[in-house]
Residue frames relative to the residue before (quaternion, step in Angstrom):
aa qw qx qy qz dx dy dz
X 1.0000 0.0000 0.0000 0.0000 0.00 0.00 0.00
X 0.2966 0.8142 -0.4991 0.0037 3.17 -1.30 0.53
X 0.2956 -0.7995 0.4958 -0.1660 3.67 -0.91 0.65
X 0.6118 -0.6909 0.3223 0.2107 3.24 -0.49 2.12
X 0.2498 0.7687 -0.5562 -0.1934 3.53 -0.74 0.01
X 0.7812 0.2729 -0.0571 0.5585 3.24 1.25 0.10
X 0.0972 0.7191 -0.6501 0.2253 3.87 -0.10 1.66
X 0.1057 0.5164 -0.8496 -0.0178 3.26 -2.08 1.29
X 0.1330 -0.6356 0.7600 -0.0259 2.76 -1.77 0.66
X 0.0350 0.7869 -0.5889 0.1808 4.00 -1.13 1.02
X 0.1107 -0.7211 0.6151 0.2990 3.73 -0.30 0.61
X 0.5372 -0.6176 0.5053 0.2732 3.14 -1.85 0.16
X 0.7132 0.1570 0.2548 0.6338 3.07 0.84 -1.23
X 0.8472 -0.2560 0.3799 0.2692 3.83 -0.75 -0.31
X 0.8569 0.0421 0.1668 0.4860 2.81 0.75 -2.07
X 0.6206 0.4715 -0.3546 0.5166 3.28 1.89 0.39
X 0.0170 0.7712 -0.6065 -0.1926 3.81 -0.77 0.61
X 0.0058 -0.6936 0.7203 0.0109 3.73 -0.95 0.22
X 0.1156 -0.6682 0.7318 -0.0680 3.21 -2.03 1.62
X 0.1941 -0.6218 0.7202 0.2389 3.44 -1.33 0.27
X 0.0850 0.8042 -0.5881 0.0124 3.49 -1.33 0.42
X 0.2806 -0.7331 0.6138 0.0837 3.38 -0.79 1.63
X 0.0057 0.6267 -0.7765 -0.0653 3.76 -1.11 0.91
X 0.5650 -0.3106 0.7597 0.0848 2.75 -2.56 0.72
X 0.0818 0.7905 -0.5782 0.1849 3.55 -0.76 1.10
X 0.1215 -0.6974 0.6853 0.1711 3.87 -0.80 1.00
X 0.4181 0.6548 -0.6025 0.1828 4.18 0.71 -0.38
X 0.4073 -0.7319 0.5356 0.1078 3.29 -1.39 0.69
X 0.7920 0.3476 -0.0578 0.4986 3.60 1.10 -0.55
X 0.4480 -0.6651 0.4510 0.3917 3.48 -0.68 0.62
X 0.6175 0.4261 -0.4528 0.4818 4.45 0.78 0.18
X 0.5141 0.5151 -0.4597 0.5091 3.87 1.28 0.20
X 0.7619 0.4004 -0.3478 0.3718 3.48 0.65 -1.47
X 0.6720 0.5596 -0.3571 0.3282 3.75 0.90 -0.81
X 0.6044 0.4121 -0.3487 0.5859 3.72 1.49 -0.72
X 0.5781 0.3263 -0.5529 0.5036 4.04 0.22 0.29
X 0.4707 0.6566 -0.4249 0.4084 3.98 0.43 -0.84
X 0.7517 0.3936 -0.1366 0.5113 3.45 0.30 -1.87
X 0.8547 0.2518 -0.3503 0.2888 3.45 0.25 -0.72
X 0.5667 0.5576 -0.4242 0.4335 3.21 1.38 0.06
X 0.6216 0.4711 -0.4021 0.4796 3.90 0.77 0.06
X 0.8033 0.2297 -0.4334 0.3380 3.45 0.99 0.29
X 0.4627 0.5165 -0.5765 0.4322 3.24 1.30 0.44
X 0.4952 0.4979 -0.5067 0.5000 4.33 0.87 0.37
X 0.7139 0.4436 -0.3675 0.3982 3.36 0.74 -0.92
X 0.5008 0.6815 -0.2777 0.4557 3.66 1.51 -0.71
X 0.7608 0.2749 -0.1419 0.5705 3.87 1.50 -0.84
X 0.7047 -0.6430 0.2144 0.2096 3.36 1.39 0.43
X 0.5232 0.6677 -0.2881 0.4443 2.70 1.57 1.50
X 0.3844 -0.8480 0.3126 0.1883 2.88 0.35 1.92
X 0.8552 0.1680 0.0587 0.4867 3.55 0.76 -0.85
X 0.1307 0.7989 -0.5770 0.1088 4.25 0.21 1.11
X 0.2542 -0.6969 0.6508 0.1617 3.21 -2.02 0.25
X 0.0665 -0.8739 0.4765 0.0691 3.40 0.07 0.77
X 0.0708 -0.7226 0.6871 -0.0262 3.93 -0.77 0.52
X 0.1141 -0.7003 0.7011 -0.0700 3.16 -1.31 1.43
X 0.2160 -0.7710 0.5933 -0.0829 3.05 -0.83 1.71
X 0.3496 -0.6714 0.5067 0.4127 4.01 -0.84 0.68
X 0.6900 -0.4381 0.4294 0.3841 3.46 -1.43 0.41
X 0.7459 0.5090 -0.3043 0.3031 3.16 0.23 -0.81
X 0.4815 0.7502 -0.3669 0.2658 3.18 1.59 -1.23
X 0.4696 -0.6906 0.5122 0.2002 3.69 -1.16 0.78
X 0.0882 -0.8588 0.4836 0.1442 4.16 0.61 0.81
X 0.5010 0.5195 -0.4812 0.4976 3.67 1.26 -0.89
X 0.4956 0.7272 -0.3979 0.2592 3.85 0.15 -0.68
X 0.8166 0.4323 -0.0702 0.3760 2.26 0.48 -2.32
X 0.5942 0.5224 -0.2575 0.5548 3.79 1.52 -1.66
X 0.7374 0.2562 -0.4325 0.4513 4.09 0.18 -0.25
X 0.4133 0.6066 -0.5567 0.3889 3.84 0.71 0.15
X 0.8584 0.2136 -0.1442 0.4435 3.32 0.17 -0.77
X 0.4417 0.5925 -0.6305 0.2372 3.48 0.35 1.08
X 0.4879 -0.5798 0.5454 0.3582 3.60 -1.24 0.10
X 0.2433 -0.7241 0.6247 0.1619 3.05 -1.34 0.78
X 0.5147 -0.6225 0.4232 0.4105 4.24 -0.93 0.45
């Protein structure tokens, strides 16, 4: 199972799109994570996105965590 939690998308130019996408991911193995990887860059490439970064994160993972790690403090 899995399940957007995070989509940009921005043209460069005309003729260049480009998306980052964060999935939510129960796969367990690294031949699950690469066939969701693959099939999710061509179903972008399927909506016209010439060019994507995709990051698969475990469900469980803790994202508030991750977003207050990296604020700056005065």
């Amino acid at each position: 199972m899995s399940a957007v939690s995070d989509c940009h998308t921005w043209q460069i130019c005309s003729e260049i799109t480009v998306a980052t996408v964060q999935v939510d991911v129960t796969v367990e193995d690294l031949g699950g994570a690469a066939a969701l990887t693959e099939h999710i860059h061509h179903d972008l490439a399927d909506l016209g996105v010439d060019h994507a970064t995709v990051e698969l994160s475990h469900e469980a993972y803790e994202r508030e965590w991750q977003l207050n790690s990296h604020v700056h403090a005065d």
